[in-house]
C-alpha positions in Angstrom: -38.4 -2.7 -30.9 -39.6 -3.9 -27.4 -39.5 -7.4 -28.7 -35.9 -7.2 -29.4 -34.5 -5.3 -26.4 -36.8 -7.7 -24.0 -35.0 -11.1 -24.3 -31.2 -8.7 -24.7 -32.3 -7.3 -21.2 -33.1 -10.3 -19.8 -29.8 -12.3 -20.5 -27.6 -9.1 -19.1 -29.8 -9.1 -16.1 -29.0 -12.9 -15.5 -25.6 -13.0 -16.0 -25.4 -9.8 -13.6 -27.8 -12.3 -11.0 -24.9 -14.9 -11.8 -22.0 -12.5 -11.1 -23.4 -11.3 -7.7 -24.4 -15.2 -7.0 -20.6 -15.8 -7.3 -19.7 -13.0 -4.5 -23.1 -12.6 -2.2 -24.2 -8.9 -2.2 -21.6 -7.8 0.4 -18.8 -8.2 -1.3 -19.6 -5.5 -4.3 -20.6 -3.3 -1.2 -17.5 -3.1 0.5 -15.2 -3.3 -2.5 -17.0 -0.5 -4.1 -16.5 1.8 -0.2 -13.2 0.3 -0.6 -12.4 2.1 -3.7 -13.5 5.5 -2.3 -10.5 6.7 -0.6 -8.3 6.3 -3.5 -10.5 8.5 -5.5 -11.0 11.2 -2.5 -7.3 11.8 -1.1 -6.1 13.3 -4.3 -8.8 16.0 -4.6 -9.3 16.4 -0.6 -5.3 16.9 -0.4 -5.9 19.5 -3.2 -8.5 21.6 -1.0 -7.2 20.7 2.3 -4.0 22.1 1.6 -5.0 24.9 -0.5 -7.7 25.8 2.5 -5.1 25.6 5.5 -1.8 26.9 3.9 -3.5 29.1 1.0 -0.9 27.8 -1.5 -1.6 26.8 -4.9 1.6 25.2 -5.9 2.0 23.5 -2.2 -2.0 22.4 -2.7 -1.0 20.8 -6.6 1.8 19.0 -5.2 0.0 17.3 -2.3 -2.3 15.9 -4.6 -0.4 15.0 -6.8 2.5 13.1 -5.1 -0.5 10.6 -3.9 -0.8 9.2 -7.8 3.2 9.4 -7.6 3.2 7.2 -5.2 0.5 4.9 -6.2 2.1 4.2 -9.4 5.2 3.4 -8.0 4.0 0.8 -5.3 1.1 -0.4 -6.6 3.2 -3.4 -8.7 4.6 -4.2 -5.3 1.5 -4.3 -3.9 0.0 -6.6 -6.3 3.3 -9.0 -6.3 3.1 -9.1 -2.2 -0.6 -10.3 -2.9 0.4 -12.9 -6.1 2.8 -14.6 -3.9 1.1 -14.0 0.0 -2.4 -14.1 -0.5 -4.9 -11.0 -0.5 -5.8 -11.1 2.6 -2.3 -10.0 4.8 -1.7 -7.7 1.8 -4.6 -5.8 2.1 -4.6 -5.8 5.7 -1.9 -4.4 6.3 -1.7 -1.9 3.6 -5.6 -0.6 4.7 -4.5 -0.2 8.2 -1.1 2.0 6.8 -2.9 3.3 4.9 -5.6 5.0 7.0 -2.9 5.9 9.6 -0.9 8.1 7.0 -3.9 10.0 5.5 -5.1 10.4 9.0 -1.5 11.8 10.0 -1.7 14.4 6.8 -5.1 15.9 8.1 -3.9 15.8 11.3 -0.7 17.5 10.2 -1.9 19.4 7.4 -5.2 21.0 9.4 -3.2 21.7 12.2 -2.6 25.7 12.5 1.1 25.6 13.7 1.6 22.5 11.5 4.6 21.6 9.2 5.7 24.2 6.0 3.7 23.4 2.9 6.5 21.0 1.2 6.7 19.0 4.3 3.6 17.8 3.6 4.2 16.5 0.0 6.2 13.2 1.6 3.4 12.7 3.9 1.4 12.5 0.7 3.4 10.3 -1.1 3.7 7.9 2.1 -0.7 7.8 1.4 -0.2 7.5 -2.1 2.1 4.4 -1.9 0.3 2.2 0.7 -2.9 2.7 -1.6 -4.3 -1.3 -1.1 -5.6 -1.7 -4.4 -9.1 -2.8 -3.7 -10.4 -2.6 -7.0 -7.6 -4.8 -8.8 -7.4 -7.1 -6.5 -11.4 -7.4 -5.9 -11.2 -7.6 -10.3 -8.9 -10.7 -9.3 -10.8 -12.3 -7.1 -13.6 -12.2 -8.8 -12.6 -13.8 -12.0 -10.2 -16.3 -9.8 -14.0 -17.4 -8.1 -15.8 -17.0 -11.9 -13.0 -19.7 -12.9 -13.2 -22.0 -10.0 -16.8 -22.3 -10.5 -17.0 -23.1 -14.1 -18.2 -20.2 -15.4 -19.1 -19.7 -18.7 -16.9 -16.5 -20.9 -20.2 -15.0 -20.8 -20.6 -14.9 -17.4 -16.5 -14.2 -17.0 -17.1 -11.1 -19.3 -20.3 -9.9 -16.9 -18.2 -9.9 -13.9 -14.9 -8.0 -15.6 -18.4 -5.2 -16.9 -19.3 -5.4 -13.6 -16.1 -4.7 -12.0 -15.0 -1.8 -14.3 -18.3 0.2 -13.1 -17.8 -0.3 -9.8 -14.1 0.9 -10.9 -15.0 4.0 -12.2 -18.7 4.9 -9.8 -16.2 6.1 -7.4 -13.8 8.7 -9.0 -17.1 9.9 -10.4 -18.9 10.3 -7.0 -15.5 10.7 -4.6 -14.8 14.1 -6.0 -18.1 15.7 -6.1 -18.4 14.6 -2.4 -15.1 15.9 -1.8 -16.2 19.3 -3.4 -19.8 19.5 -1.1 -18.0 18.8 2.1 -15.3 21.6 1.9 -18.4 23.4 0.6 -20.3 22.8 3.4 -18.0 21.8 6.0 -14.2 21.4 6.0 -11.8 19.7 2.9 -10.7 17.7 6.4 -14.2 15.8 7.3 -13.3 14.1 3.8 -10.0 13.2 4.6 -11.2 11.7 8.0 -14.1 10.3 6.2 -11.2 8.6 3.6 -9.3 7.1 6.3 -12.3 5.3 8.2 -13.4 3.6 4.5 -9.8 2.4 4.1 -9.4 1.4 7.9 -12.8 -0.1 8.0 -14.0 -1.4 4.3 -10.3 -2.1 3.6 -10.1 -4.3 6.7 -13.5 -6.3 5.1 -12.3 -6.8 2.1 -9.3 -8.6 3.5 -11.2 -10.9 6.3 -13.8 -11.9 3.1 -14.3 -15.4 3.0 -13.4 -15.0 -0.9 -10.3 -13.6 -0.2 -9.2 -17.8 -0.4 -9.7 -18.0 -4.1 -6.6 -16.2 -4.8 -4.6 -18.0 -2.3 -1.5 -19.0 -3.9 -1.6 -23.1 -3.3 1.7 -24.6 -1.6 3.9 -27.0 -3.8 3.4 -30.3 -2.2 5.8 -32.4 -0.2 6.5 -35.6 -2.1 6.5 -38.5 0.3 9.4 -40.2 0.5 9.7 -43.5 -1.0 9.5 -46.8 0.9 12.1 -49.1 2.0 11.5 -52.3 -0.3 12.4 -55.7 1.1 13.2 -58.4 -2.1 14.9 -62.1 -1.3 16.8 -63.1 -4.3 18.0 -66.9 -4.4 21.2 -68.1 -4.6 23.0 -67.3 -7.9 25.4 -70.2 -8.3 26.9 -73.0 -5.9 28.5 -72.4 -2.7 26.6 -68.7 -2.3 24.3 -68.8 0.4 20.7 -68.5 -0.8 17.8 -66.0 0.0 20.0 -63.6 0.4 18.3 -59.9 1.4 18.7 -57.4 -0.2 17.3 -53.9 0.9 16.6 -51.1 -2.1 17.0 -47.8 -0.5 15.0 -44.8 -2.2 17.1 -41.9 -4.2 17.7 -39.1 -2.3 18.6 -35.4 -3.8 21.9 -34.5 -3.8 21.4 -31.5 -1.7 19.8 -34.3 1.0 22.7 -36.1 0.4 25.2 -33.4 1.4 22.9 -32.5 4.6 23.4 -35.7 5.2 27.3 -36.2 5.2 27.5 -32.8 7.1 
């Protein structure tokens, strides 16, 4: 039985090596802290809410309107970042991002704060500029698995990989969740969610991988040269090496520009 599970073991363990050879070990890291906050605002709006306003429909609510408003956006955010790149996506939607859960502690752990359902749009506003780390880090890394000539086998170890890293964190974000508004406040989480999207979210974006997603730019077709030809004279009495000049086709739309 050892003899058979040996050589198994050792392929998976080298196409794993190969996966993190196409990244560097920094970019699992901060993909994987990336990830965190989407799997700690829910349950950390749950028992923030339900700790400050003692509410268990207000607390439900809260939580909830962050999936709402991740399913609703997140095909927005993934089209912004098809067509502009990962890296001004992410940016910008980490830095949002981390201000509006900040601004529902804030608001939500404050004692004369805002009535319970004023704080489910405040949710929803967290929930939509979710950046999608682990998609678009799934992306990237087949996009650089591609580029590199990677085998399937190697292509399938990195989606493997990707899909634990996927799921380590909405095992781990709630129980850590749960220990600090054990031990602590449900808030230290919160504040804890928006410096991992603010700061790991900000990584992720200035990666020097973020490139293998760039969409490439159509290129510019030069235009064509002006050609020169001397044709001789066709029959008597018409002058001789006459020049004639063949200009290139131009669009019709460069035409009209033209005129006007």
């Amino acid at each position: 039985m050892g003899t058979t599970r040996g050589p198994g073991r050792g392929r998976a363990r080298d196409a794993y090596r190969r996966v993190i050879g196409l990244t560097g070990p920094l970019l699992p890291c901060v993909s994987f802290l990336g990830r965190l906050p989407t799997a700690t605002i829910q349950f950390g709006s749950v028992l923030l809410v339900a700790r400050t306003h003692g509410s268990p429909t207000t607390a439900g609510l809260t939580g909830g309107v962050p999936a709402l408003g991740e399913v609703v956006c997140g095909p927005l955010v993934g089209r912004l970042a098809d067509r502009h790149g990962q890296r001004p996506v992410v940016l910008a939607f980490s830095l949002v991002n981390a201000v509006a859960v900040a601004v529902a502690v804030l608001v939500a752990g404050a004692p004369a704060g805002l009535p319970g359902p004023a704080l489910v749009p405040l949710g929803a506003v967290a929930g939509a500029t979710v950046p999608l780390v682990g998609p678009l880090a799934r992306a990237r890394l087949v996009a650089l698995a591609r580029r590199s000539g990677a085998s399937e086998a190697t292509v399938g170890a990195a989606l493997s990989f990707e899909s634990t890293l996927d799921e380590l964190p909405f095992v781990l974000g709630p129980a850590l969740v749960g220990l600090a508004a054990v031990l602590t406040h449900p808030a230290y989480a919160m504040a804890a969610a928006a410096a991992l999207a603010a700061t790991c979210g900000t990584a992720f974006a200035l990666q020097p991988t973020s490139h293998a997603t760039t969409p490439a730019r159509p290129a510019t077709p030069a235009p064509a040269p002006l050609a020169l030809t001397v044709r001789p004279a066709a029959y008597p009495g018409e002058p001789g090496n006459t020049l004639h000049a063949r200009v290139p086709d131009t669009p019709p739309a460069a035409r009209g520009r033209r005129r006007g």
